[in-house]
C-alpha positions, -999 to 999 in steps of 0.1 A, spaced: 0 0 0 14 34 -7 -3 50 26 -14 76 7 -49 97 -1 -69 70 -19 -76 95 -45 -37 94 -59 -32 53 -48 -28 36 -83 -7 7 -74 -37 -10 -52 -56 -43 -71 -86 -20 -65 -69 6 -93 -83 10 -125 -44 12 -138 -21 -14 -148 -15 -52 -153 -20 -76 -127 14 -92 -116 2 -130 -124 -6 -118 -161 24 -92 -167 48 -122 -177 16 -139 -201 15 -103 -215 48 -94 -226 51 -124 -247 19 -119 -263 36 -81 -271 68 -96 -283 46 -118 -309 27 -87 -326 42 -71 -354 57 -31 -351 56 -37 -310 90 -43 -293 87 -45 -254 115 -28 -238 109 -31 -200 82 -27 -172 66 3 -153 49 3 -121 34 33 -106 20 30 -70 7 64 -61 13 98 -54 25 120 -22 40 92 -6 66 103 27 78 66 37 99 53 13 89 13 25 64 17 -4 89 21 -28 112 -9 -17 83 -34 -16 73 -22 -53 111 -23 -65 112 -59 -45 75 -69 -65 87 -53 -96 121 -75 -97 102 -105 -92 81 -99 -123 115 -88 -141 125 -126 -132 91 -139 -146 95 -122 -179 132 -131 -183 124 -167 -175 98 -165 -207 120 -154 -230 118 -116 -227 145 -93 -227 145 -60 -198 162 -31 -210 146 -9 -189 131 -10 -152 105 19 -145 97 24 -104 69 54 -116 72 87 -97 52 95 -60 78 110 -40 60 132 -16 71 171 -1 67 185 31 34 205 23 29 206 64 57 212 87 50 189 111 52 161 80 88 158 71 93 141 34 118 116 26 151 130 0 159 119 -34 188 103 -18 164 83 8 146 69 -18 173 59 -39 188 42 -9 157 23 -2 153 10 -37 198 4 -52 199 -24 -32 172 -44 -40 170 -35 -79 209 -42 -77 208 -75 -61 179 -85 -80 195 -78 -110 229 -98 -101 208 -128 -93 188 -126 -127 215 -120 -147 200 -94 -163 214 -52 -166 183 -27 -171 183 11 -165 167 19 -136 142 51 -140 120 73 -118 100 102 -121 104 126 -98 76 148 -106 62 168 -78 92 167 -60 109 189 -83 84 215 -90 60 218 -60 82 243 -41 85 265 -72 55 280 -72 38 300 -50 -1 312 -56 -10 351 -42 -48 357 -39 -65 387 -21 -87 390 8 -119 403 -6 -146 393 25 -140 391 59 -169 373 80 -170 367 116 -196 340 122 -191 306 139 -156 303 120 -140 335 110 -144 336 71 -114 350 52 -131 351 18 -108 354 -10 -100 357 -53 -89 325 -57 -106 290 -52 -105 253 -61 -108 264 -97 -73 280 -94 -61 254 -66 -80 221 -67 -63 199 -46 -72 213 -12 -111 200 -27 -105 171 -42 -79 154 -17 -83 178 16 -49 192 9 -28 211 30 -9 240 17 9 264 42 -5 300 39 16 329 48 1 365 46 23 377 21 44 405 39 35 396 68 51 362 76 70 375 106 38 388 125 25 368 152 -7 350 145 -39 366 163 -68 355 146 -82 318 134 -93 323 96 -108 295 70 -101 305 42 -124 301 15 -130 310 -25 -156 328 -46 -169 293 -58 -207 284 -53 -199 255 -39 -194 247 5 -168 226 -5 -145 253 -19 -122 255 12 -88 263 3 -73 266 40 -92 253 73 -88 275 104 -51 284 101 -35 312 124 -29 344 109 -24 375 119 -55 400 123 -64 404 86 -78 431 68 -98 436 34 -69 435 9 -41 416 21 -25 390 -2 -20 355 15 6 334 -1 -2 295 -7 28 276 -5 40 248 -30 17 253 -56 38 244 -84 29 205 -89 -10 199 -99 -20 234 -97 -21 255 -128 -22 219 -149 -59 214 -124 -71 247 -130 -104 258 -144 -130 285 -156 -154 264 -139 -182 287 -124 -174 314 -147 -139 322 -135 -111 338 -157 -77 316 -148 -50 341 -136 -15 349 -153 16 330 -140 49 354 -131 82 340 -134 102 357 -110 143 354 -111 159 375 -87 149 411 -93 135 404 -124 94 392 -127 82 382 -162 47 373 -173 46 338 -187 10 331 -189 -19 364 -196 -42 366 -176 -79 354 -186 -107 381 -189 -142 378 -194 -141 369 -234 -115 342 -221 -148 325 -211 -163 320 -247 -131 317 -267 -133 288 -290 -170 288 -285 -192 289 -320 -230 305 -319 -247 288 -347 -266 317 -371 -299 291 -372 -299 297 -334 -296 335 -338 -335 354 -330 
């Protein structure tokens, strides 16, 4: 199991992905017997946002003993996928294991595996979101303030900019931008301009006493959140800055309203 959301698990029998492991062997000689298909290797992906690196072990270990399955029928391994899922530290109470952890988790058993099998493939991951998550930050502005039976920091942005705090119940650090060095004095949940309850991007975080304007910073926003954004309930998608030191360019325009009906076609028989 890769103890992960069960969203973002797609190693588990219950996955719609993959092979299962009794048929992969059955299956790659089928492949080698079609014409313009040459298996090369096998891929395994178990999930996403994993922080234990076990996981990854007991998937190399399963993945070696297919390797010997195929080898044994005849099939030749040039390459060894292990899929991506590496998690980050999105809260900091949840540390993330390194590059360097997972690749000690996983060397020994590919490379021992391999001796015994006689065989020499390239091992490959995909780092993915452990790369890019940290690059991004999303800025949105406070727009509503609502004191109620949860304080209500109402702002620009919501899951149709940042999804994954809806779909998975997410956590991404939030910073008032500026500010980061104030103490916190208020409880805020911060939520979006979506017509939905769901759209909570942030639940009951300390901040410091906000006002009407502020900008609050979402941290690690750079893996699966522009790529999951939407115009759902008529929302423009913002513009991406790439900043490099001193210098800030834009990279992606803003949307605006006509945003909304580009690529759309009204029909002249439906015209009045």
């Amino acid at each position: 199991s890769p103890q992960t959301h069960p969203k973002i698990a797609t190693g588990l029998r219950s996955s719609k992905f993959g092979i299962p492991a009794e048929q992969v062997a059955e299956t790659y000689e089928r492949a080698m017997e079609l014409d313009g298909v040459r298996p090369v290797g096998l891929h395994c992906h178990i999930g996403s946002q994993i922080l234990d690196t076990a996981p990854f072990a007991e998937a190399a270990a399963k993945m070696m003993d297919i390797a010997g399955a195929v080898a044994a029928a005849g099939g030749s391994i040039e390459r060894i996928d292990l899929g991506g899922g590496l998690g980050i530290q999105y809260h900091p109470d949840s540390p993330a294991p390194t590059p360097a952890d997972l690749a000690a988790a996983v060397l020994p058993i590919f490379e021992s595996r391999c001796r015994d099998l006689g065989i020499s493939p390239q091992l490959i991951l995909e780092p993915g979101r452990s790369i890019v998550a940290d690059s991004t930050i999303m800025l949105t502005r406070v727009n509503v303030l609502k004191r109620a039976h949860l304080n209500f920091a109402a702002v620009d942005a919501g899951f149709n900019v940042l999804a994954r705090p809806m779909l998975y119940d997410s956590y991404h650090h939030v910073l008032a931008a500026g500010r980061a060095e104030e103490p916190a004095a208020e409880t805020y949940t911060v939520v979006g301009p979506i017509c939905e309850t769901g759209d909570i991007l942030a639940k009951e975080r300390r901040l410091p006493l906000l006002q009407r304007g502020d900008i609050l910073a979402f941290l690690d926003a750079g893996a699966y959140g522009f790529s999951m954004a939407s115009q759902y309930n008529g929302q423009p998608r913002p513009s991406e800055i790439l900043v490099s030191g001193s210098l800030a360019d834009v990279i992606r325009s803003r949307e605006d309203a006509s945003s909304l009906l580009a690529g759309q076609r009204i029909l002249p028989r439906l015209m009045f």
